[in-house]
N, C-alpha and C positions, 0 to 999 in steps of 0.2 A: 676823875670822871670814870663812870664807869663801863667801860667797852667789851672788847673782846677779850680782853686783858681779863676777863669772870671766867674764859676758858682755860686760862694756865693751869690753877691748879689738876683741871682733868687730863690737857694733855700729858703734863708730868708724869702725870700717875700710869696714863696709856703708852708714855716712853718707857716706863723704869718695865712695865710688863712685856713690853715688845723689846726693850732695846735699841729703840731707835730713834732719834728727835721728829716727832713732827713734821711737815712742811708747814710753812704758814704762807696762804694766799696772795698773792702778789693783784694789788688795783689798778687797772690802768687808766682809771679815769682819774686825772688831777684832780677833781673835787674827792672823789671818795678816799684816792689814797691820803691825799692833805687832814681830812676830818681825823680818819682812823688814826694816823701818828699823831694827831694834836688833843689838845683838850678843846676841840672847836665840839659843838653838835655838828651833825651832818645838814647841810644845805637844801633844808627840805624846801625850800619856795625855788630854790636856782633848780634844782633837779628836773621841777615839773615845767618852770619857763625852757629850759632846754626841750623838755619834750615840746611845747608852743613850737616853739624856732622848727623843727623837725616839721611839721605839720605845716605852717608856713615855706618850707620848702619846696611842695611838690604840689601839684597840680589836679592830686587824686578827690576822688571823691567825700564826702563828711556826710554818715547816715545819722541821722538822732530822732529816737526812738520814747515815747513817753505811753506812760501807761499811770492814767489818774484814775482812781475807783473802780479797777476793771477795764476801761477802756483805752485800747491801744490804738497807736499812731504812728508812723514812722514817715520822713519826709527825708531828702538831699538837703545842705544849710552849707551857704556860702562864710568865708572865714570871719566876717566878723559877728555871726550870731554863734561860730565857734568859739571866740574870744570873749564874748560876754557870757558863755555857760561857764567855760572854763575859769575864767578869773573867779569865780566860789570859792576856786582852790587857794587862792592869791590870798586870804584872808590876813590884816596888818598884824596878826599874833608870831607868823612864820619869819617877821623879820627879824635877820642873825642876833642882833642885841638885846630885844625884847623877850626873843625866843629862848635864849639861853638865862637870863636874870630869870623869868618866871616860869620855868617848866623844869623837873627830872628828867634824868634822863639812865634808862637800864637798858641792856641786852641780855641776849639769850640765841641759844642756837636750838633749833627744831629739829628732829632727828627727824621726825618725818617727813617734811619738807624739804630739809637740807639748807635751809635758810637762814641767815642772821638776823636776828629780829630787833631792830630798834625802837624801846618803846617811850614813850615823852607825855608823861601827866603833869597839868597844870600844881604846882603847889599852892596856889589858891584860887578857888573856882571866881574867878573876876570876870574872865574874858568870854567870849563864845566859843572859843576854840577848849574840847574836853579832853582830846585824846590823838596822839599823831604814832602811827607806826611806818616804819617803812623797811620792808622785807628786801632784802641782798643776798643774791646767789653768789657766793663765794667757788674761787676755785683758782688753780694754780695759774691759769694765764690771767685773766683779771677777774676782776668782781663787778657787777651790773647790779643796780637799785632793779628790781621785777615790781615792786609795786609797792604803793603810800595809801594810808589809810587813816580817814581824819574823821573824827565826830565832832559834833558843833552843837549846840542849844542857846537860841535867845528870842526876845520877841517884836512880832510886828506890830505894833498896836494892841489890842486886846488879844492876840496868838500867838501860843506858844509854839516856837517852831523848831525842831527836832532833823537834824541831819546825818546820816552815815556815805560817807562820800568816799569813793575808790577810784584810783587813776592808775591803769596798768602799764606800763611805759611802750610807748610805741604800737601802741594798737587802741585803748579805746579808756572814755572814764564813765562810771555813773552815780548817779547822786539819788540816795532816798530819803523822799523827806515825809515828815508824818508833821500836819499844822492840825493845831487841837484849840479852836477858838473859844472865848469864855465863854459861852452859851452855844452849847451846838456838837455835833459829834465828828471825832478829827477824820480827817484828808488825808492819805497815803498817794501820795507820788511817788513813780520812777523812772527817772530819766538817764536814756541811754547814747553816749555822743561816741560813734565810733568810726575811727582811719583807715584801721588793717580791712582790707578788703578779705580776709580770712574768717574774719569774723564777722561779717555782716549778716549770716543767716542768724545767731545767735539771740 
């Protein structure tokens, strides 16, 4: 599989120049550190249920914010119209075994960023689920999933329906979808579900 382990040969080459081995990142979350040593994929459906659990936690407020053809809305939404937005995210392709028999999986580091990037394309377009990344701040005390990024396409009856969906960990998700009915011109929605109260003006 292919991991971080795409970074060796560069750090080698940045030891034999500097002289110095590397550090390499130490994860303190059991999930991420278990994936990265194993040939598992990373746990992209547990990551996001753990963010649920967090939110189920506390007692703070839930803003969600839509914006269909131009017109905006934003309302308070008690947890289980949280849980029914959120489960989108839940789609049955993220499960570990299904996930891993039909999808790649590469990595990459961002310099601009400073991020791990893991990227997972279906190797045969079957399912709805098109494309999953999920970005990791790496660093010497641990490493933290910062956020998962999933594309989707299937349809509902006569509409084709088109999704880019983003969940930033610990603070907020959104979902764009564009439905393009057989006769007729498409829909652009966007829908914004957010916790951190830092970002609520947003």
């Amino acid at each position: 599989m292919k991991r971080i382990f795409l970074l060796i040969p560069a750090l080698l080459i940045l030891a034999v120049a500097c002289k110095q081995k590397p550090k390499q990142p130490a994860a303190s979350d059991p999930s991420i550190r278990d994936s990265l040593a194993s040939t598992e994929y990373l746990p992209v459906a547990d990551f996001i249920k753990m963010d649920i659990s967090r939110v189920d936690s506390f007692s703070g407020g839930i803003v969600r914010k839509v914006n269909i053809g131009g017109k905006k809305d934003s309302s308070y939404i008690q947890l289980p119209e949280f849980h029914k937005l959120a489960n989108q995210f839940l789609v049955p392709e993220l499960d570990s075994a299904s996930f891993q028999k039909h999808f790649t999986e590469n990595s990459l580091m961002d310099e601009t960023t400073q991020m791990l990037n893991f990227i997972y394309s279906p190797k045969q377009p079957a399912g709805s689920l098109q494309n999953v990344m999920v970005y990791l701040k790496p660093s010497l005390a641990n490493d933290q999933v910062h956020r998962i990024y999933m594309e989707r396409e299937y349809n509902s009856g006569d509409t084709a329906i088109s999704q880019k969906l983003t969940w930033k960990m610990q603070a907020y998700f959104y979902i764009l979808t564009i439905r393009q009915p057989k006769n007729g011109p498409p829909v652009t929605s966007m829908e914004k579900v957010i916790w951190d109260p830092q970002h609520f003006g947003e």
